[in-house]
C-alpha positions as CSV (number, residue, x, y, z in Angstrom):
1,X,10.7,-12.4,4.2
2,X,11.8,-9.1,2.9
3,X,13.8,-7.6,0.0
4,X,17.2,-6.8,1.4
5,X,18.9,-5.6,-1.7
6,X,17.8,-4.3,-5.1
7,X,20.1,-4.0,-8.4
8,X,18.1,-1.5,-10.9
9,X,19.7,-0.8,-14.5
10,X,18.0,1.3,-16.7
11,X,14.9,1.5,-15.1
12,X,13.0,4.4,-15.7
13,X,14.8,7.4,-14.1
14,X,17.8,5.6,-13.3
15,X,21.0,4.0,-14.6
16,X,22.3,2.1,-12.0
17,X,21.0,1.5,-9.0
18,X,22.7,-1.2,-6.1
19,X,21.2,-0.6,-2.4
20,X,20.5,-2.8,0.6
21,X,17.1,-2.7,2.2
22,X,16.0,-2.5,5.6
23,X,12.7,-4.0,7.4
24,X,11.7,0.2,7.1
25,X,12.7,2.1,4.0
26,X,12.5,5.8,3.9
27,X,12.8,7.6,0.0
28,X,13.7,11.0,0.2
29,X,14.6,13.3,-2.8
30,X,14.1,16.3,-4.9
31,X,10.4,16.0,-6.9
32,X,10.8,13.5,-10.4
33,X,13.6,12.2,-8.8
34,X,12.2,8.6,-9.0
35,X,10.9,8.3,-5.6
36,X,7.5,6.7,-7.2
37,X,9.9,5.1,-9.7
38,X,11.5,3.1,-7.5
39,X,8.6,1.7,-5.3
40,X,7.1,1.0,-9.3
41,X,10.1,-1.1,-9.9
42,X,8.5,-3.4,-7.1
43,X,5.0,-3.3,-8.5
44,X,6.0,-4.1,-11.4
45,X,7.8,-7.8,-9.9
46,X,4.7,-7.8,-8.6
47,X,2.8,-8.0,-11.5
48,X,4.8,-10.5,-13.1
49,X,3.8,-12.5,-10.7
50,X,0.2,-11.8,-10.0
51,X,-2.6,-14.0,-11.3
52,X,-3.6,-12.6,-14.2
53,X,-0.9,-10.7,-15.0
54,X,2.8,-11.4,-17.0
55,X,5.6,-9.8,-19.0
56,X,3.6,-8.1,-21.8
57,X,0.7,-6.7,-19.7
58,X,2.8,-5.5,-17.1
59,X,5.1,-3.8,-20.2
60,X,2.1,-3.0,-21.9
61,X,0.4,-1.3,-18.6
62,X,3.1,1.3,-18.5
63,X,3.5,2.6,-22.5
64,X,6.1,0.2,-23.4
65,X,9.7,-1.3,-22.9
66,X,10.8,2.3,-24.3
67,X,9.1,4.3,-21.1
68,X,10.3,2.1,-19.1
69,X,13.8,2.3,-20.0
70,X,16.5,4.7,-18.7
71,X,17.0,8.4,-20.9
72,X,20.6,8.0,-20.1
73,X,21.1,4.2,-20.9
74,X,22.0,5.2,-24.6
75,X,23.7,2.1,-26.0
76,X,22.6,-0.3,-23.3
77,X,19.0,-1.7,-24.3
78,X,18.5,-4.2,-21.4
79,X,16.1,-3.4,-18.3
80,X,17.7,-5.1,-15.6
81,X,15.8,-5.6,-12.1
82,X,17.5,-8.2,-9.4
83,X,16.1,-8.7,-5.9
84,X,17.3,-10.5,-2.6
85,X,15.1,-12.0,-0.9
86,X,15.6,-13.0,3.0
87,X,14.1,-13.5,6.3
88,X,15.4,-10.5,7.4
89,X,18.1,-8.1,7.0
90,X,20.7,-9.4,9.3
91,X,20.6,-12.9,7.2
92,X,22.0,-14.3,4.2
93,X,19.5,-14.0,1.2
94,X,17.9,-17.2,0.7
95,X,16.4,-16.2,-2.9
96,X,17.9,-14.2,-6.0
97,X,15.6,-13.4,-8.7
98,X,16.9,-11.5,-11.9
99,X,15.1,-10.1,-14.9
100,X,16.7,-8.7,-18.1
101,X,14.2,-7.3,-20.6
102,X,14.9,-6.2,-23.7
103,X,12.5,-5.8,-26.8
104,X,12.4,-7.9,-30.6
105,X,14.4,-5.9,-33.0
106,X,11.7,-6.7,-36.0
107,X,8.4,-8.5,-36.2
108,X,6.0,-7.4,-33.5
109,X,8.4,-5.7,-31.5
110,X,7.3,-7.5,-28.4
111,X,9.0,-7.2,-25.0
112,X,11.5,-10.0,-24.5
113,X,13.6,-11.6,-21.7
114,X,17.4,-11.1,-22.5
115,X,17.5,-13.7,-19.2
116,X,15.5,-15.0,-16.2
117,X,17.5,-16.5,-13.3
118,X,17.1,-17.3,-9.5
119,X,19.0,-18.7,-7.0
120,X,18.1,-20.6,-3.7
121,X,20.6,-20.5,-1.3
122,X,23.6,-19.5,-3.8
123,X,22.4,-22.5,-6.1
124,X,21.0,-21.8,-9.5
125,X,17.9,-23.0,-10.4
126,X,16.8,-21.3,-13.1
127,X,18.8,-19.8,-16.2
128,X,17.5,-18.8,-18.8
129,X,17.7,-18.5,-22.0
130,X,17.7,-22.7,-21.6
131,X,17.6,-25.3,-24.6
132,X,14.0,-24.8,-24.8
133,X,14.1,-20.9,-25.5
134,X,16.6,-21.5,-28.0
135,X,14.6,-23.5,-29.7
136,X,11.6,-21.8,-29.3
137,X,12.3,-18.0,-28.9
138,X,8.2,-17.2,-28.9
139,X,9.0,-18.7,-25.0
140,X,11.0,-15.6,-24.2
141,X,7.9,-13.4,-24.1
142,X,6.9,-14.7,-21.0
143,X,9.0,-15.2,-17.7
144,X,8.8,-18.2,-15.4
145,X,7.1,-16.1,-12.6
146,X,3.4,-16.1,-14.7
147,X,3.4,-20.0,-15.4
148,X,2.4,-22.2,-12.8
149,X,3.8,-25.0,-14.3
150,X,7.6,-23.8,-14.6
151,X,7.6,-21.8,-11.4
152,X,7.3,-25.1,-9.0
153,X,10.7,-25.1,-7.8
154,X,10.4,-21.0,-6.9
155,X,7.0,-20.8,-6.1
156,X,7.7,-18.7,-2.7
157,X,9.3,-15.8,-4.7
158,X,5.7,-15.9,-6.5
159,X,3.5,-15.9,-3.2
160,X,6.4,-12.9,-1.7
161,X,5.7,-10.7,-5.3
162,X,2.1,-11.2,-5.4
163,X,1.4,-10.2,-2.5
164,X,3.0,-6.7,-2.3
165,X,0.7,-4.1,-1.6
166,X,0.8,-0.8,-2.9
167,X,-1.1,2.3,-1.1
168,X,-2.1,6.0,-2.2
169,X,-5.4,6.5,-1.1
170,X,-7.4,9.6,-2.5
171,X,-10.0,10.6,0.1
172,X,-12.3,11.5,-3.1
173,X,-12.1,8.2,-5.0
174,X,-13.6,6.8,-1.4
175,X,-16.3,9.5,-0.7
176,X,-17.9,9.0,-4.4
177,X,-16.4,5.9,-6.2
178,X,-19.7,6.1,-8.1
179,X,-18.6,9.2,-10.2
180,X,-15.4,7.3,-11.7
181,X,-16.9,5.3,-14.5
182,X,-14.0,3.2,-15.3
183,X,-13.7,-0.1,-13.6
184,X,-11.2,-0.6,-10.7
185,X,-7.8,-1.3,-10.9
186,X,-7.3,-5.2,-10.1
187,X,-5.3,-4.1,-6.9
188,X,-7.0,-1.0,-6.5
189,X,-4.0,1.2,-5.1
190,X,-6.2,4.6,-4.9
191,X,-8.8,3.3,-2.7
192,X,-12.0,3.5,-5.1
193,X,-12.9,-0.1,-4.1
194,X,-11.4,0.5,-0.5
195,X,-15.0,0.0,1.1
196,X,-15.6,-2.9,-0.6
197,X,-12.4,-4.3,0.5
198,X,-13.5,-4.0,4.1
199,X,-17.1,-5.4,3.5
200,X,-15.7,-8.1,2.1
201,X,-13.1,-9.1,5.3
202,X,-15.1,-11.4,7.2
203,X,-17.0,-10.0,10.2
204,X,-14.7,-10.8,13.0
205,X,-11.1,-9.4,11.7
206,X,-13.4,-6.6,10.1
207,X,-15.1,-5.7,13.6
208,X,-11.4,-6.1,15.4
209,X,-9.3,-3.4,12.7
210,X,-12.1,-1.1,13.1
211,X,-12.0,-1.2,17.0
212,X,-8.1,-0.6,16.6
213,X,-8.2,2.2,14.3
214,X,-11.0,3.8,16.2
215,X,-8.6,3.6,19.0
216,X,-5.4,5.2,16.7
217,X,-7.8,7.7,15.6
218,X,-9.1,9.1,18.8
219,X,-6.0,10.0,19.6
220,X,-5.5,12.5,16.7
221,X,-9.6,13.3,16.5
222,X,-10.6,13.2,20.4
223,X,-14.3,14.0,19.2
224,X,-14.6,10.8,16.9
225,X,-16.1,7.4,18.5
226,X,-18.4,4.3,17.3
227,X,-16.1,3.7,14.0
228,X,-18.1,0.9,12.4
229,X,-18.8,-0.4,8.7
230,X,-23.1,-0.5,7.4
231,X,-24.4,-0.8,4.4
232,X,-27.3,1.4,2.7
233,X,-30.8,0.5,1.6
234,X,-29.2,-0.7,-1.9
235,X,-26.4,-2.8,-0.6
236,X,-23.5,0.0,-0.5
237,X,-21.3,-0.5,1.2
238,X,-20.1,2.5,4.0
239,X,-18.0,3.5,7.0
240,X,-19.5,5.1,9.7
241,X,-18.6,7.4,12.9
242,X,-20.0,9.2,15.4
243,X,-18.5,13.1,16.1
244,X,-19.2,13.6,19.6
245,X,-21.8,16.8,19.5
246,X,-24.0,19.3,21.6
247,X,-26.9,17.4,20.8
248,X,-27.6,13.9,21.9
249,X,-27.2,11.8,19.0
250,X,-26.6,14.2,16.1
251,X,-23.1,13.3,15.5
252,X,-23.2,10.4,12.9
253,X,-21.7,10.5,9.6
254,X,-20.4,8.7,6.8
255,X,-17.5,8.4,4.9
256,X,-18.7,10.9,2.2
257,X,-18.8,13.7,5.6
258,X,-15.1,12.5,6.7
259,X,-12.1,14.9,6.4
260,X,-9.5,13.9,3.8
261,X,-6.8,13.6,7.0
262,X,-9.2,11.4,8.7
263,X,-10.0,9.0,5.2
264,X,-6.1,8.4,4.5
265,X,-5.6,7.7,7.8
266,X,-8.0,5.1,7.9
267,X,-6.8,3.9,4.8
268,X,-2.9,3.6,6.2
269,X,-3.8,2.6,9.7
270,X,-6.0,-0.8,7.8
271,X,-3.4,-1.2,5.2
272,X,-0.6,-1.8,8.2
273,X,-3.3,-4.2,10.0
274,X,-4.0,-6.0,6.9
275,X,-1.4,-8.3,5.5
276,X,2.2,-9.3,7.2
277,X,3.0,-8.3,3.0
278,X,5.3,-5.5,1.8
279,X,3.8,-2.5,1.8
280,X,4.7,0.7,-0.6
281,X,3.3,3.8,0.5
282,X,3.1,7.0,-1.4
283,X,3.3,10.3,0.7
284,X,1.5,9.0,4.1
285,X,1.7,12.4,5.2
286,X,-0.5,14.0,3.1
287,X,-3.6,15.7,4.5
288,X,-2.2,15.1,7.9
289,X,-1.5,17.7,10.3
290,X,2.1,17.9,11.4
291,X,1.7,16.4,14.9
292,X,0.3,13.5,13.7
293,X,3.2,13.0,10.5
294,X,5.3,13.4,13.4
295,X,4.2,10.3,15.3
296,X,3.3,7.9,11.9
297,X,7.6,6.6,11.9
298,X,7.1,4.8,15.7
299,X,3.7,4.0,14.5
300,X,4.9,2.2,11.5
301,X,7.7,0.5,13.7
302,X,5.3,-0.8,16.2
303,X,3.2,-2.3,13.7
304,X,5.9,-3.7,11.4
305,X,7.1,-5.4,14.5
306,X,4.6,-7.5,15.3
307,X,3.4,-8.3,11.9
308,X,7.4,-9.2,10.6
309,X,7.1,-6.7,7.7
310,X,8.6,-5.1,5.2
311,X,7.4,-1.2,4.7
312,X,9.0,1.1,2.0
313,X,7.9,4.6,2.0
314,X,8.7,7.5,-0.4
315,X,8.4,11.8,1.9
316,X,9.2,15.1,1.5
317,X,8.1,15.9,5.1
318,X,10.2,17.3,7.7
319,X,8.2,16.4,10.2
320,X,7.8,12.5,9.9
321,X,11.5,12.3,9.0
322,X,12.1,14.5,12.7
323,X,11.7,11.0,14.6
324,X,15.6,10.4,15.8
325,X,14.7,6.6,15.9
326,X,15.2,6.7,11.7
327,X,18.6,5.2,11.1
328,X,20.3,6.9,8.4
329,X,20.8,2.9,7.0
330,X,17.0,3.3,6.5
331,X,17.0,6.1,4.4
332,X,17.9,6.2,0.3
333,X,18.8,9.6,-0.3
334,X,17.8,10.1,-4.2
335,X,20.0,12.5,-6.5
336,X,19.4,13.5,-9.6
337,X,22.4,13.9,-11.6
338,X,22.9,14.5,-15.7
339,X,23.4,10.6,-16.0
340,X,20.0,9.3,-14.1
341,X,19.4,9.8,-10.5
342,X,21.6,8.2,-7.8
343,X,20.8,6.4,-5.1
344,X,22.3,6.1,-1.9
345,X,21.7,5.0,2.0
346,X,21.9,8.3,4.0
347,X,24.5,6.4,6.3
348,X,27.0,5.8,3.7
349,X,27.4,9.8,2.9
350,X,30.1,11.0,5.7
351,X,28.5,14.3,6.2
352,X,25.4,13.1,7.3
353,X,26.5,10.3,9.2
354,X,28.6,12.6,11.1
355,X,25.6,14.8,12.1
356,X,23.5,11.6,12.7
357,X,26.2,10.9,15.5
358,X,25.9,14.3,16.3
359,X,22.3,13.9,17.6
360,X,20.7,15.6,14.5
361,X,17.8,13.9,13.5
362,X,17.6,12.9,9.1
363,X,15.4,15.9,8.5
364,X,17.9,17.9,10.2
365,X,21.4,16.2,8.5
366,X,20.3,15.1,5.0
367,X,16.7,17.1,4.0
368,X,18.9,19.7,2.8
369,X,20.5,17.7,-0.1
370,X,16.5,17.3,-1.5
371,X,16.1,21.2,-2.2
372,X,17.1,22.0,-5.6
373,X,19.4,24.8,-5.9
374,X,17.7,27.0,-8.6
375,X,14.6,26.7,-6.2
376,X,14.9,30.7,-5.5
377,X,13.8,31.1,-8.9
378,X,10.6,30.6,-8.6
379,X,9.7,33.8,-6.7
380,X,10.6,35.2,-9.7
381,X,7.5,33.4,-11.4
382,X,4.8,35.8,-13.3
């Protein structure tokens, strides 16, 4: 399945918020104009749903019901998040889940749902507040997603939420996870665990990604061969690769040797072999030369293909959002504006339709709209 549409109110940096969604989702748009906002709006479904997690950690996690609510929502004090969910993005939705969240005006001040409702197949089968809430308005503090026993008739929305997966590898968080004290995040979306991860896939599907990144990768390092996993003397776990060298069998390194290019592609090219989940990615381009950023949109299509998924993806770059193949229906162009940012498919702006038609690739027809226009200024900076 994949999300294809999303209704935000008064999340974070924006006010309103009603989009479709494509198998491929591009986010493109000025810096803190919610690009990472948005994709958190989906983590945060996600962990709702997640074992271990619920309504006032995941509140809790991010500073609050107040930093999570929109600067410009002034009167309004409802978060409001509704997905659809279908099998793809030519069907009807089969699921609707919506969230209001809203927080007690006295007491502890907890967060609290203003309503909890889904659909299956336009029928409703849950709506709350129900008898039960009303009577018990402690019950509101926790949605139906985290509770086993009330989420039985919607449990697929569960198993789609808690499952997303959520990547921004840092090459330095991989190369020395030993000199960040503080335990892992649970889903560990900055790779510090990442190692672990793939010591802990079991040997055959480990051996196989490896073989197929190995493969990806020598086609943007020609010099790099034998990508394998080992562990050290005290258990630890590593990658491993061999640069191809003037002399015989001098080449091998580790992880800890690896550029930061070569680490986060690794990272992206085993995230997209992984799971058949939706994946959020954070600036894949980074540390990547511009050839390769270039290639990664076809890349990402040819793996999304086969594996049926959903991949969202917030850029600045010019050069991965050069591929013509990006349909201007796959791109959310994000706009700040004095009342929260908007957000709209590229497709739907005449303008840039028009030059799409034109033969203008969406770096050449909408990029323009990201730069902000006091951006001049800063050669004035002392």
């Amino acid at each position: 399945m994949i999300i294809s549409h999303i209704v935000l109110k008064n999340w974070r940096n924006f006010r309103s918020v009603d989009v479709d969604l494509r198998e491929r989702i591009f986010l493109v748009g000025p810096n803190a104009s919610g690009k990472s906002n948005f994709l958190d709006s989906l983590r945060f479904l996600r962990d709702l749903a997640k074992p271990g997690g619920g309504l006032q950690k995941a509140i809790t996690d991010r500073g609050g019901v107040s930093k999570i609510r929109c600067l410009s929502a002034r009167r309004d004090p409802k978060v409001e998040i509704s997905i659809s969910l279908s099998e793809d993005s030519t069907r009807e939705p089969t699921w609707k889940y919506e969230i209001g969240i809203t927080q007690q005006t006295r007491g502890y001040r907890q967060p609290v749902l203003s309503y909890e409702r889904v659909w299956k197949d336009n029928r409703k089968v849950v709506d709350r507040p129900n008898n039960d809430d009303k009577k018990d308005e402690l019950r509101l503090t926790q949605t139906f997603l985290e509770q086993v026993n009330a989420n039985a008739d919607f449990r697929e929305i569960v198993k789609f939420l808690e499952s997303i997966l959520y990547l921004h590898l840092i090459p330095q968080l991989v190369r020395h996870p030993e000199a960040f004290g503080t335990p892992g995040l649970s889903e560990d979306p900055f790779g510090r665990t990442f190692l672990e991860r793939v010591a802990k896939t079991p040997e055959r599907t480990r051996k196989s990604r490896l073989t197929k990144i190995e493969d990806a990768l020598r086609s943007a390092l020609p010099q790099l061969k034998n990508l394998t996993d080992t562990k050290d003397e005290m258990g630890v776990p590593h990658l491993e690769a061999v640069y191809e060298h003037w002399r015989p069998g001098a080449g091998k390194q580790r992880e800890d040797q690896f550029s930061d290019g070569t680490l986060r592609l690794i990272g992206l090219f085993w995230s997209l072999l992984e799971t058949d989940s939706l994946l959020l990615l954070e600036e894949p381009e980074l540390s990547l030369n511009s050839g390769i950023v270039s290639k990664l949109p076809s890349l990402i299509y040819r793996l999304q293909r086969s594996k049926k998924r959903q991949i969202i993806l917030s850029t600045h770059s010019a050069d991965l959002l050069s591929d013509k193949g990006i349909g201007g229906e796959e791109v959310l162009l994000m706009t700040p504006t004095s009342e929260g940012t908007q957000v709209e498919a590229a497709s739907s702006i005449q303008d840039i339709k028009l030059l799409l038609e034109g033969g203008l690739s969406i770096a050449d027809a909408a990029l323009s709209r990201t730069v902000p226009a006091t951006v001049d200024q800063l050669a004035l900076f002392k």
